[in-house]
SELUM-323499 format. One line per 5 residues: number of its first residue (from 1); for each residue x, y, z of N, C-alpha, C. Coordinates in pm, 1 decimal, always signed. Example, Ala and Ser with C-alpha at 12.3 -4.5 7.8 and 13.67 -1.06 7.14 Angstrom:
<sites>
1) +1319.0:-569.0:+780.0:+1230.0:-450.0:+780.0:+1320.0:-330.0:+780.0 ~ +1285.0:-225.0:+708.0:+1367.0:-106.0:+714.0:+1290.0:+3.0:+787.0
</sites>
This chain:
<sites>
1) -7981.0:+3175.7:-18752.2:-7958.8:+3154.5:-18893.2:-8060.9:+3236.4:-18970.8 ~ -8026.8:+3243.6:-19089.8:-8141.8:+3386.1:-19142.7:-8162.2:+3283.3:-19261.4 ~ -8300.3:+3280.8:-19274.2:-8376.1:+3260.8:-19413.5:-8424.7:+3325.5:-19488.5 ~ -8396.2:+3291.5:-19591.8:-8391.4:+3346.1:-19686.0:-8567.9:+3320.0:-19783.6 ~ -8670.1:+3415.8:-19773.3:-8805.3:+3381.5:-19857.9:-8772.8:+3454.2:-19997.9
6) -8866.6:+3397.8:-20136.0:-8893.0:+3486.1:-20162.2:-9040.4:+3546.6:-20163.9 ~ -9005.9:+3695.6:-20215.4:-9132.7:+3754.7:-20182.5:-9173.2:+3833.5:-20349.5 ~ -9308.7:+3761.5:-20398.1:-9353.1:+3809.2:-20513.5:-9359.7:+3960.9:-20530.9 ~ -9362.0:+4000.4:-20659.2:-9330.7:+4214.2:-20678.3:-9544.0:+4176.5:-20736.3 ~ -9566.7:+4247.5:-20690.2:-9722.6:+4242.0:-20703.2:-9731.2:+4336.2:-20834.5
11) -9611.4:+4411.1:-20811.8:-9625.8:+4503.5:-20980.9:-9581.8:+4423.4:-21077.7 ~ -9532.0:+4287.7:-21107.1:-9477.1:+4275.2:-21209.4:-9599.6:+4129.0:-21230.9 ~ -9657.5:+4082.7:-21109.7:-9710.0:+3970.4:-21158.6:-9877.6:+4041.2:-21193.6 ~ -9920.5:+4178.8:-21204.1:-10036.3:+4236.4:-21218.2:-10030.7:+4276.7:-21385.7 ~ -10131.7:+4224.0:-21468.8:-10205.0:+4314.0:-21603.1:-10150.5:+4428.7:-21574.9
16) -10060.5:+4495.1:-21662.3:-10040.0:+4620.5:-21688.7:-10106.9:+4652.9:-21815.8 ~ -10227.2:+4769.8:-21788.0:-10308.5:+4867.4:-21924.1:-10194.2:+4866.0:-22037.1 ~ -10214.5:+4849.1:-22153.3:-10158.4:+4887.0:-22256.3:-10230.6:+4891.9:-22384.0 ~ -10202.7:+4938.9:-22493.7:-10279.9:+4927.4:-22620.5:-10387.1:+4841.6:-22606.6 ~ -10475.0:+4815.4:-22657.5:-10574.7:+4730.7:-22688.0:-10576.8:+4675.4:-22884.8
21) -10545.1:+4567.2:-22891.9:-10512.9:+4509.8:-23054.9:-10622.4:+4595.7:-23155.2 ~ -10767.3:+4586.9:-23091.2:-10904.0:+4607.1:-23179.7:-10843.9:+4747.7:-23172.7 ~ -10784.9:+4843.8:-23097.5:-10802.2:+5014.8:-23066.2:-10653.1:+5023.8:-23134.3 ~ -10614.2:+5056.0:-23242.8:-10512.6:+5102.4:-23279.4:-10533.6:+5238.4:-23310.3 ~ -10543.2:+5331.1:-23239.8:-10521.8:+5461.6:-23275.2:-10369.1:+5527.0:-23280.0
26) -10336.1:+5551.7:-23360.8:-10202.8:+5573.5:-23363.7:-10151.5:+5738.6:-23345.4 ~ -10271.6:+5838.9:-23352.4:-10299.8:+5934.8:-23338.0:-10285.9:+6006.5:-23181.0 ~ -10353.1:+5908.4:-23107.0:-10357.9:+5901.3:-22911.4:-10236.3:+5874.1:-22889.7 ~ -10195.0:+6021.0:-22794.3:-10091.5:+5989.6:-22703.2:-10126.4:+6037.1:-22541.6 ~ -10161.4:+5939.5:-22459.2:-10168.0:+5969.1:-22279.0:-10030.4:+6001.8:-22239.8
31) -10072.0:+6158.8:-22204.4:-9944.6:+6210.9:-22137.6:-9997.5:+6202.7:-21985.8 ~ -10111.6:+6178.2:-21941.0:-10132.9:+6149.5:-21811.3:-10060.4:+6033.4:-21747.4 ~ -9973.0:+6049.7:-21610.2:-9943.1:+5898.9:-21558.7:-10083.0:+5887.1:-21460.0 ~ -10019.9:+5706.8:-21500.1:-10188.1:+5635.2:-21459.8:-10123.9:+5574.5:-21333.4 ~ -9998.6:+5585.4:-21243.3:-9969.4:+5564.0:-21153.5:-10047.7:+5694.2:-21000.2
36) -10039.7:+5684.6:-20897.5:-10070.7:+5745.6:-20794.0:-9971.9:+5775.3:-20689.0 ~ -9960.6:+5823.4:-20581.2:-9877.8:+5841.6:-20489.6:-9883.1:+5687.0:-20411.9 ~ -10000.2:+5619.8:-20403.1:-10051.4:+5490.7:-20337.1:-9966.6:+5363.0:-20390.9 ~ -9916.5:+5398.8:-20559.8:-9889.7:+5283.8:-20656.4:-9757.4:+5236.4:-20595.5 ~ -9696.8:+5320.8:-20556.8:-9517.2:+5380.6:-20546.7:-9470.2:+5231.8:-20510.2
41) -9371.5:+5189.5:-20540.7:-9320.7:+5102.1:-20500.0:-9239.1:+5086.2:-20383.4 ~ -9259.9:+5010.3:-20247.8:-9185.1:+5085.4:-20141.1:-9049.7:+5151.5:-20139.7 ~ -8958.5:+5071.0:-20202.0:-8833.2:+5135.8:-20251.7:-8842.4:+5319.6:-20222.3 ~ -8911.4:+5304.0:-20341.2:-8891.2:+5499.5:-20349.1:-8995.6:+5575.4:-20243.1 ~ -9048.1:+5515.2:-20163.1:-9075.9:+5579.2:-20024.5:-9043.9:+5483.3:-19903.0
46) -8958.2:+5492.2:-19850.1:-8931.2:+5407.6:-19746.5:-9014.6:+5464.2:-19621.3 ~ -9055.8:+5338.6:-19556.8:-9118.9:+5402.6:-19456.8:-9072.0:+5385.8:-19289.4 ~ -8918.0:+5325.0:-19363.1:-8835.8:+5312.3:-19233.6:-8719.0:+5408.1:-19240.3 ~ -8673.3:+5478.8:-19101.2:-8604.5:+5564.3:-19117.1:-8476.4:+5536.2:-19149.6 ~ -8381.3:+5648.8:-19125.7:-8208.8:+5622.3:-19155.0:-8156.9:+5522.9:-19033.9
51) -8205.3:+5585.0:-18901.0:-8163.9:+5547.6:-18769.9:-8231.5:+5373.8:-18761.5 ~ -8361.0:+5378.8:-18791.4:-8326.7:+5196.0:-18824.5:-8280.1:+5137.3:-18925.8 ~ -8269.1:+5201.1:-19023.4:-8114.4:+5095.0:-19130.3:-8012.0:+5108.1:-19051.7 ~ -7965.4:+5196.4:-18978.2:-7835.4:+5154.9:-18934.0:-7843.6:+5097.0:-18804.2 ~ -7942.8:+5111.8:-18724.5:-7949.9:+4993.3:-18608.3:-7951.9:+4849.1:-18683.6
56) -8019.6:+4807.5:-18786.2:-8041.7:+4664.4:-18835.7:-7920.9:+4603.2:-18873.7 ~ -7862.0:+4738.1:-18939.1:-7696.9:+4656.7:-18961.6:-7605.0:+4610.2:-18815.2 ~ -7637.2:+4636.6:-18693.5:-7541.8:+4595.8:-18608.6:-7567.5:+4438.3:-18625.8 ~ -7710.3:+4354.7:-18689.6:-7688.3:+4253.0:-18722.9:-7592.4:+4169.3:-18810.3 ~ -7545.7:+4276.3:-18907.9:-7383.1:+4209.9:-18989.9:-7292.1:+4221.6:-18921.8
61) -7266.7:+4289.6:-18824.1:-7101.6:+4279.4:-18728.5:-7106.0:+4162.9:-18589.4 ~ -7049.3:+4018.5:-18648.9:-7020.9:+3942.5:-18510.3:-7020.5:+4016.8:-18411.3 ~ -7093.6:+3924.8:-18290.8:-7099.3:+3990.4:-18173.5:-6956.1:+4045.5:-18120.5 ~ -6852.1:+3948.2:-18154.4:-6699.2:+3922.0:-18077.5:-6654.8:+4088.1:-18122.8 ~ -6669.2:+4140.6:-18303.9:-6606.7:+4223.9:-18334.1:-6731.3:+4360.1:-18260.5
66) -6825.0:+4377.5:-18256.3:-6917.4:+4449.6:-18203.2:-6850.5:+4469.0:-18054.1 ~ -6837.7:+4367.3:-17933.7:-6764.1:+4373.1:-17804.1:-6645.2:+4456.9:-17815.7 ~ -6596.1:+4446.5:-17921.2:-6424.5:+4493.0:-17913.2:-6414.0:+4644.2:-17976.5 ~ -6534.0:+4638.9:-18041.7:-6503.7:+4782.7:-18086.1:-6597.6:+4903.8:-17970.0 ~ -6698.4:+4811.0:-17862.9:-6756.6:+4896.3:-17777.2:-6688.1:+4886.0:-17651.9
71) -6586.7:+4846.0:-17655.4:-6480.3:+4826.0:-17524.9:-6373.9:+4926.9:-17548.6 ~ -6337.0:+4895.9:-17701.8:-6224.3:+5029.9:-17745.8:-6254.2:+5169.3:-17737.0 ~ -6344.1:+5199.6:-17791.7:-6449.6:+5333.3:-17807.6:-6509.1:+5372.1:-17664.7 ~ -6510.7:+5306.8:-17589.3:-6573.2:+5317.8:-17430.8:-6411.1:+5358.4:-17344.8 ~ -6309.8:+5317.9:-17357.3:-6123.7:+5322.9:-17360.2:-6114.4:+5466.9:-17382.7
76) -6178.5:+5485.1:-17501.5:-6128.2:+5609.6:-17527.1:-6199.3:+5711.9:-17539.2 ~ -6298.5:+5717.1:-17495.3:-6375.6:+5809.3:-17476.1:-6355.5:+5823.2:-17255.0 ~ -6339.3:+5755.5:-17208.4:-6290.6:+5752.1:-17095.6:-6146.9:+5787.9:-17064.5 ~ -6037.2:+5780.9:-17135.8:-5920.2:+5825.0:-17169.6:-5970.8:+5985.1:-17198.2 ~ -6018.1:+6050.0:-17304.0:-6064.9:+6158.0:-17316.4:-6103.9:+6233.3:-17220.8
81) -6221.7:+6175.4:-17169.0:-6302.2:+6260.4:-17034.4:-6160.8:+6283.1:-16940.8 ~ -6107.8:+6184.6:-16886.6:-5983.6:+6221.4:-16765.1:-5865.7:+6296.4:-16800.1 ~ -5857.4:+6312.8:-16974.6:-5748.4:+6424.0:-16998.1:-5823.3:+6549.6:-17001.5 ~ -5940.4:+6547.7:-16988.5:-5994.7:+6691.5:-17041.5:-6034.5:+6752.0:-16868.5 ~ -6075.3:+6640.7:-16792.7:-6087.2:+6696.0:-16601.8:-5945.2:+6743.0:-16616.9
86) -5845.3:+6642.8:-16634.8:-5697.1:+6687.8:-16557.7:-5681.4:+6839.3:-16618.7 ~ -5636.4:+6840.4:-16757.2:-5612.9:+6969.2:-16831.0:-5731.2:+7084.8:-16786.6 ~ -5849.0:+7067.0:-16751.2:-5881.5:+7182.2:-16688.1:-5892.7:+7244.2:-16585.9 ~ -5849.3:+7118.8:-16447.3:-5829.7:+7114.4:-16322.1:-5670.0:+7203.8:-16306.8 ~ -5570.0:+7177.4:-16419.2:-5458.4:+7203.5:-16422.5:-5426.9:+7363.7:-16444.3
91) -5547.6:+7416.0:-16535.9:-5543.9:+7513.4:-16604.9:-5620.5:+7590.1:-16484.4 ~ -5694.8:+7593.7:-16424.2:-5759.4:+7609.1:-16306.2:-5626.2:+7640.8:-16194.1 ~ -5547.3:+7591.6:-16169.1:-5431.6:+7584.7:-16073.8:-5331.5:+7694.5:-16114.0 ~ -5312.3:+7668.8:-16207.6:-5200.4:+7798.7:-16245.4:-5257.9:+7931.8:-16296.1 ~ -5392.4:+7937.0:-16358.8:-5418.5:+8118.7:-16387.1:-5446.1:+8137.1:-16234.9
96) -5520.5:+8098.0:-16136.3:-5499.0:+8124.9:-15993.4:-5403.0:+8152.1:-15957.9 ~ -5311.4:+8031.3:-15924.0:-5142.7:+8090.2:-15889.0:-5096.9:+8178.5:-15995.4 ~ -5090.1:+8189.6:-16072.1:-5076.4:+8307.4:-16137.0:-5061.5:+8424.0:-16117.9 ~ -5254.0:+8418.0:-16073.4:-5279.2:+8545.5:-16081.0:-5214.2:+8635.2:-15923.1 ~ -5221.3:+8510.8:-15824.9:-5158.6:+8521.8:-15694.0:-5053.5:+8584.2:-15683.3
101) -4992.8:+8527.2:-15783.1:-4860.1:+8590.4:-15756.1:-4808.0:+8726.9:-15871.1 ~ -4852.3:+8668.1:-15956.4:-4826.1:+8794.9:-16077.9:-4881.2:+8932.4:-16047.2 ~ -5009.2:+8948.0:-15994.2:-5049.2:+9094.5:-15958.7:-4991.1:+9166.8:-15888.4 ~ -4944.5:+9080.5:-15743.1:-4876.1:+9183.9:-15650.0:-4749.3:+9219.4:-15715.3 ~ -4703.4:+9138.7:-15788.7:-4518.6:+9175.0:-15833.4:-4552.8:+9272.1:-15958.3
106) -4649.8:+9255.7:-16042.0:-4690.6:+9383.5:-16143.0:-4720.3:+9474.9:-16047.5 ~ -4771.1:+9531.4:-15935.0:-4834.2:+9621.2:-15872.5:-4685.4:+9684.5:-15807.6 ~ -4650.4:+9595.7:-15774.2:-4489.9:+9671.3:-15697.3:-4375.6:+9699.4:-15797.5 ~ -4401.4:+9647.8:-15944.6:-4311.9:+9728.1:-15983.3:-4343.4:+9851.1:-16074.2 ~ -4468.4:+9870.9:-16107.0:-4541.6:+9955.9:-16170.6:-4529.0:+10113.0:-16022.5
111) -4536.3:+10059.5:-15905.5:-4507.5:+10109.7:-15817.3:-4321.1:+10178.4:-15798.2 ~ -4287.5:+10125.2:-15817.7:-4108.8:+10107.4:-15834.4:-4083.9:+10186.9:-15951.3 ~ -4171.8:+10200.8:-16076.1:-4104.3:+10266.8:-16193.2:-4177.4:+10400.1:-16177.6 ~ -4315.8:+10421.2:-16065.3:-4318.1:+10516.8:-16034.6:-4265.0:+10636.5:-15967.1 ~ -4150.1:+10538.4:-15888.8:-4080.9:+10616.6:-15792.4:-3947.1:+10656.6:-15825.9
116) -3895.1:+10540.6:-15918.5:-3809.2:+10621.3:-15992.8:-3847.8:+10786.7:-16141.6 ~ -3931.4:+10740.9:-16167.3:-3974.5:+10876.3:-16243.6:-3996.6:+10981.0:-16146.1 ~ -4056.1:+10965.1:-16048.8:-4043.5:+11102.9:-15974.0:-3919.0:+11123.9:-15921.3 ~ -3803.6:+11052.1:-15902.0:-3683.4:+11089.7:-15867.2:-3622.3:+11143.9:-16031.0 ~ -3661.5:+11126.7:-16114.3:-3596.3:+11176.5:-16256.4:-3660.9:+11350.0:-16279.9
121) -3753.7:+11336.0:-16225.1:-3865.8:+11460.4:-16239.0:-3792.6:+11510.3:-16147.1 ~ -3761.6:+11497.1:-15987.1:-3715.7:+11566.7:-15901.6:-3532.1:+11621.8:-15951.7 ~ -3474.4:+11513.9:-16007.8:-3353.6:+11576.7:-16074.6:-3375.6:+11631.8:-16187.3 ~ -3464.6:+11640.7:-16241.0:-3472.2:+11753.5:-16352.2:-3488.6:+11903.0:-16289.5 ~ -3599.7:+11911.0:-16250.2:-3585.6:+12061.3:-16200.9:-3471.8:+12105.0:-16108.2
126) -3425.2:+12011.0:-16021.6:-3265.1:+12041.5:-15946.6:-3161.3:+12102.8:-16067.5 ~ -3174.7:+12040.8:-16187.0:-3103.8:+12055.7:-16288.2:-3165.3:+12214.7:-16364.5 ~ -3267.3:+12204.3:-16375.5:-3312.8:+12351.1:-16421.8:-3313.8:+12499.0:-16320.8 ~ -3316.9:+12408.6:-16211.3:-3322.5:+12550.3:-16102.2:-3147.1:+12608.9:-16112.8 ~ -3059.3:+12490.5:-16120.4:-2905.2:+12508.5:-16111.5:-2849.1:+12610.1:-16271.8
131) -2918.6:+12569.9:-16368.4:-2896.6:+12639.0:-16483.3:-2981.2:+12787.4:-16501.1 ~ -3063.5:+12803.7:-16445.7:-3173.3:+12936.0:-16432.7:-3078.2:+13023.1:-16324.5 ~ -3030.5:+12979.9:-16212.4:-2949.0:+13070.8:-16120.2:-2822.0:+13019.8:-16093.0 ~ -2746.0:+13032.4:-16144.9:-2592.6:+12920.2:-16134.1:-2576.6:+13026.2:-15958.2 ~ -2505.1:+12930.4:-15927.4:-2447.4:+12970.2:-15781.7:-2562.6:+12972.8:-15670.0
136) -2706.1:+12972.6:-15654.6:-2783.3:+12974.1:-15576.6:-2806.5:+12842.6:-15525.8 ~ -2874.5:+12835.3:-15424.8:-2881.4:+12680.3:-15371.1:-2998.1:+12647.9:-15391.0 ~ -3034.9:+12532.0:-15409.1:-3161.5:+12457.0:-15465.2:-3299.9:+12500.0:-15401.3 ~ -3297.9:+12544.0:-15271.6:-3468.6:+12594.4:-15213.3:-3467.9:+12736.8:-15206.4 ~ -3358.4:+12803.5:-15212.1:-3391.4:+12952.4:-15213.3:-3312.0:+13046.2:-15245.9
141) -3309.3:+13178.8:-15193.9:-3210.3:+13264.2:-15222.6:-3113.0:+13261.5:-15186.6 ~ -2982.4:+13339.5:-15240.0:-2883.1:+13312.8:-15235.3:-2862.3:+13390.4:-15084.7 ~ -2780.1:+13261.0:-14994.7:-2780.3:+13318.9:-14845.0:-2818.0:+13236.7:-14759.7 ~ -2880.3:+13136.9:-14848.9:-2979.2:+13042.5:-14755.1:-3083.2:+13097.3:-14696.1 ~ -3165.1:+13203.0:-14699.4:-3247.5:+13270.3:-14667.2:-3396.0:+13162.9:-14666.9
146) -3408.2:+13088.0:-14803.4:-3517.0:+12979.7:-14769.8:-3634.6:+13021.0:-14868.2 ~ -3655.5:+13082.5:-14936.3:-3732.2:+13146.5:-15000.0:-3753.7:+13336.4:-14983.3 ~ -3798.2:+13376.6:-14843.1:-3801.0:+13494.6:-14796.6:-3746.3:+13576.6:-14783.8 ~ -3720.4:+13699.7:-14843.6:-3629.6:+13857.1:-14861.5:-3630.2:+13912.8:-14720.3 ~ -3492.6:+13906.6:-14679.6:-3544.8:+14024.4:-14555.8:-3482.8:+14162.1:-14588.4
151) -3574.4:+14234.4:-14571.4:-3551.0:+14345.5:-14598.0:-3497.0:+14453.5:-14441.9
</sites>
């Protein structure tokens, strides 16, 4: 159970300086403050941090609702962790297989479109040698000779 004291303001039950009745100078104005860094009222310097105001408040949340929200939050932060193993265990499995399998079939057909271009290259010049000498045969002179003149 929490009790409740009170606790006197030492600034309000202390003589505060002011005019003096006999000293009416009406002329005097103290622009000096007659307060100190020492005077401060704790308020405006706290000397407790953020992290214990908010630990002190777990004293306003029933224990029952405190249990239920560190059982939920513990749920799902454990829910979290095992989707984030699976999804990277998963992701792990297939750029491997992936890569297993995708390279050799890129490699063989990069291979394959090589071999057809040199068969396009090889019918091109079949095609230019046939238009440069109509009637000659594709490796040599006309005669079948093979390249070589006999003289």
């Amino acid at each position: 159970m929490v009790q409740l004291e009170e606790v006197e303001d030492q600034d309000l039950v202390r003589e505060q300086p002011g005019p003096y009745e006999e000293d009416e100078d009406d002329d005097y104005t103290d622009t000096d403050s007659s307060l100190s860094d020492d005077d401060l009222p704790s308020t405006l310097a706290p000397s407790e941090t953020a992290l214990d105001r908010i630990y002190a408040l777990k004293d306003i949340i029933p224990p029952s609702t405190r249990r239920s929200i560190a059982t939920t939050s513990s749920n799902v932060f454990s829910a979290l962790k095992s989707t984030a193993l699976f999804g990277g265990k998963s992701l792990y499995v297939l750029s491997t297989g992936g890569l297993m399998v995708l390279v050799p079939y890129m490699m063989a057909m990069i291979e394959e479109q090589q071999i057809v271009e040199m068969e396009r290259e090889q019918k091109a010049r079949e095609m230019g040698s046939e238009i440069m000498s109509p009637g000659a045969q594709a490796g040599g002179l006309p005669g079948g000779q093979g390249g070589k003149a006999s003289l």
